[in-house]
Residue, then its C-alpha position, 0 to 999 in steps of 0.5 A: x314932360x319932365x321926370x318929374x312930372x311923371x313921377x306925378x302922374x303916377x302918383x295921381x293914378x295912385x291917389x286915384x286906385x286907393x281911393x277905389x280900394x277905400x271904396x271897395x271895402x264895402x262894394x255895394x252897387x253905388x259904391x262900385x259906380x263911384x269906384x268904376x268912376x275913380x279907376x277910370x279916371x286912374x286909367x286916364x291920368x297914366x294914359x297921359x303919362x305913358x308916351x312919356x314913360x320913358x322919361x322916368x326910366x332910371x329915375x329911383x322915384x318913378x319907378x317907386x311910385x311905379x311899383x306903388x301903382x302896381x302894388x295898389x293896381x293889385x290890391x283894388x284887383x284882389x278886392x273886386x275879385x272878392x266883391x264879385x265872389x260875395x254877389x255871386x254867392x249871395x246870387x246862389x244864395x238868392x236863387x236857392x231862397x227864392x227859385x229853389x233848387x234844379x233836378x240836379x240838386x243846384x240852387x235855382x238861379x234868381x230872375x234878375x238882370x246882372x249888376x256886376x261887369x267885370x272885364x279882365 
């Protein structure tokens, strides 16, 4: 694989975790399954292109478009750290509502199966 079609590759892996991050501007549930969908297959493309990684060293436009990838790779982090900090709160909130509260003055957690994973 060429320099250059490196460069692509990390590219699409980047086409692929804005596409994540337009998504998570409103994280509902089928909203995180189709981001769960485009990161993934960004995972895959730069899978691809890591045994060949090397390749791209020293060239000034794949360590660009590296540097794009990770800024985007961020920036979708930063989103789903904000879109499992809403469903938790509205968790809490849930319970409160509908559990009330513990003896310890903490809001009652809501029975309901988790709809949210993320592993780091």
């Amino acid at each position: 694989m060429p320099a250059a079609d490196v460069v692509e590759r990390l590219r699409e892996a980047r086409a692929e975790v804005d596409r994540a991050c337009a998504l998570l501007v409103s994280p509902s549930p089928e909203v995180l399954n189709r981001c769960s969908h485009a990161l993934e297959t960004a995972g895959s493309r730069l899978a691809d292109c890591r045994p060949r990684l090397r390749e791209g060293v020293g060239n000034p436009a794949a360590l660009q478009e590296a540097r794009r990838l990770q800024a985007a790779v961020r920036h979708a982090g930063r989103l789903l750290e904000g879109a499992a900090s809403f469903h938790l709160h509205w968790s809490r909130w849930l319970g409160a509502m509908c559990a009330g509260y513990t003896q310890g003055g903490h809001a009652a957690p809501a029975p309901h199966g988790n709809r949210v994973s993320i592993r780091v």
